[in-house]
C-alpha positions, -999 to +999 in steps of 0.1 A: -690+850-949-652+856-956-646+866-920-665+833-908-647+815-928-609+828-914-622+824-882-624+784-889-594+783-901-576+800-872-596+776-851-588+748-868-549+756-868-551+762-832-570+728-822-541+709-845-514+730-825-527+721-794-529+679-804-495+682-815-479+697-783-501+670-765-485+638-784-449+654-780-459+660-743-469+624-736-440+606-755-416+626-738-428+617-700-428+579-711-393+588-722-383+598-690-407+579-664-413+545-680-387+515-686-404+487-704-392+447-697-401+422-720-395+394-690-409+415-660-396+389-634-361+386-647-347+411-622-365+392-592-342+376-569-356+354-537-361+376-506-339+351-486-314+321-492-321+289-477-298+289-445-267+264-449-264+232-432-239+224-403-232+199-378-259+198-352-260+179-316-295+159-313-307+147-279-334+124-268-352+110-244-376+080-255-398+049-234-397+018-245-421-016-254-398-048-246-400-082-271-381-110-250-382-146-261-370-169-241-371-211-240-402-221-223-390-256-212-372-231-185-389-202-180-430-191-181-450-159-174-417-132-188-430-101-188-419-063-189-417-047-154-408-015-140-405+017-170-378+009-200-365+044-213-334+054-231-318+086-236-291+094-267-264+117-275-253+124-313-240+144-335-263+152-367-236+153-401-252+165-434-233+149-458-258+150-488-286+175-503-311+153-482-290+129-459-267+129-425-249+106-407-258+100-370-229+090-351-229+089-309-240+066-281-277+058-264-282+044-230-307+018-223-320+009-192-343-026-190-359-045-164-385-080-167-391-111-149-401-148-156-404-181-133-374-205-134-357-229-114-330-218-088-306-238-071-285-232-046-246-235-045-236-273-038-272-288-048-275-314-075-301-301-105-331-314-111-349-305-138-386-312-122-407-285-144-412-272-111-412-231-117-421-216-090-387-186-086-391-154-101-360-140-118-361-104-118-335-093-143-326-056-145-302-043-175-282-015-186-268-008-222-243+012-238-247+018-279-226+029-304-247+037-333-236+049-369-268+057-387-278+072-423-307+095-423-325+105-450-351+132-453-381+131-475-378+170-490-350+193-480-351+202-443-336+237-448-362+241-470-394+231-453-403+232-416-419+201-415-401+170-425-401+134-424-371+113-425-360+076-420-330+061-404-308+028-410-282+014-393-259-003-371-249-004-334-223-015-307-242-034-279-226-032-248-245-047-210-222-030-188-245-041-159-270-064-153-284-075-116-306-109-112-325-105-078-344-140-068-376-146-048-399-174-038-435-162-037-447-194-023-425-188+009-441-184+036-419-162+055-386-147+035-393-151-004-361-138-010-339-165-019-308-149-040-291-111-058-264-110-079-244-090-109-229-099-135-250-133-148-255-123-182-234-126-213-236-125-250-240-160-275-219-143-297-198-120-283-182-089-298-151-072-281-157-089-247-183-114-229-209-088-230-207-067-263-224-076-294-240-056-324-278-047-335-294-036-363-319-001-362-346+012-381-367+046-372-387+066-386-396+100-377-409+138-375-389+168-375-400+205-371-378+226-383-362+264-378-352+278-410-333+306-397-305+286-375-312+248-389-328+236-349-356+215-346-374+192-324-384+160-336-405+125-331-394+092-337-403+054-335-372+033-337-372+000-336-339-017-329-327-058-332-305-079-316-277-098-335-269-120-305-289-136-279-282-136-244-273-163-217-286-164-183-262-185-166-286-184-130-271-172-094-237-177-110-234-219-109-249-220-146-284-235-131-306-221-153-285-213-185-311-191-196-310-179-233-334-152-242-333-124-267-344-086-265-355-067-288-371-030-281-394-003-302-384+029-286-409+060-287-384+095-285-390+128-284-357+148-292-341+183-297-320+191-325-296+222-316 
């Protein structure tokens, strides 16, 4: 009985032992392989900074849908002919957290026709409603834009953007061709071509400049690594001045119409 109960006792004194040199075990490899953190994330940084805005160059290439009012007690039947496009050249200038300035120059290249009178050099005018010349009136523009574009959320931030642009724009016809027909001829309809018929109501830094107001809105898909994108846009641009069609040069038909255009571009940012 005695010896049993020894036994238990060494038994017992080895089991506590044993628990003892456990716990010490334990709280010495948290010691030395654990660090607790009572904010877990604090030492998170983001795995890349948004890349940094510069200047970028944005080209584009866009077709066009003409508006053209002109006075119907002289013309009828104006319509749109041959393929309007314009093509652009400017520089993209971040200036805020979500807005650049677009500053550079567009080319714009127009053609339509209507039914007017004609006469010819020393004839007396009669104004007999009798339309039966077709004025086919081809254009080219040169504009000066200075734009403000502002983005709906941070383009450095997100590839896909949508943005809106406002401004205004040097209008300068530095050509413009009038070529003259007579459909009801029966052997030459061609009856007159010229340059150089066409000038501004209210003229801005010579006969044929004048300014115009512009309005787009648009897509842009954007690289986050370099800040490139491509982009669409629909832009829609008005006229502060009218023009005059004087008519084969001897002020026949003094013609006033106005154009308006809603481009359609597609573009590269780079």
């Amino acid at each position: 009985m005695i010896l049993m109960i020894k036994t238990c006792r060494f038994l017992f004194a080895g089991i506590l032992i044993l628990c003892v040199g456990s716990i010490k075990a334990q709280n010495g490899s948290k010691s030395d392989h654990y660090l607790f953190h009572f904010n877990p994330f604090s030492g998170v940084k983001p795995q890349g900074a948004p890349s940094q805005r510069h200047v970028k160059v944005r080209l584009d290439f866009g077709l066009m849908a003409l508006f053209i009012a002109n006075d119907p007690h002289y013309t009828a039947g104006t319509t749109a002919s041959g393929t309007p496009y314009t093509l652009g050249l400017k520089l993209d200038i971040p200036i805020q957290k979500n807005a650049e300035i677009l500053v550079g120059a567009d080319y714009m290249n127009e053609e339509f026709n209507f039914f007017s009178y004609y006469f010819a050099p020393h004839y007396s005018f009669l104004y007999n409603d009798s339309l039966i010349y077709n004025h086919d009136l081809q254009m080219s523009e040169l504009q000066i834009p200075v734009l403000y574009k502002i983005n709906f959320s941070q383009e450095n931030r997100n590839i896909k953007t949508f943005y809106l642009t406002l401004g205004w724009a040097y209008r300068l016809l530095f050509y413009n061709n009038a070529y003259i027909t007579n459909p009801e001829a029966s052997r030459n309809t061609f009856v007159w071509e010229g340059q150089n018929d066409i000038t501004s109501k209210f003229p801005l830094f010579g006969s044929t400049g004048s300014g115009l107001i512009e309005a787009a809105l648009g897509y842009q898909h954007n690289a986050l690594r370099n800040g490139n994108a491509w982009f669409l846009e629909v832009e829609y641009r008005l006229g502060m001045s009218s023009f005059i069609y004087s008519g084969n040069e001897q002020g026949s038909n003094n013609v006033e119409f106005t154009l308006n255009t809603l481009s359609f571009k597609f573009g590269l940012r780079l």
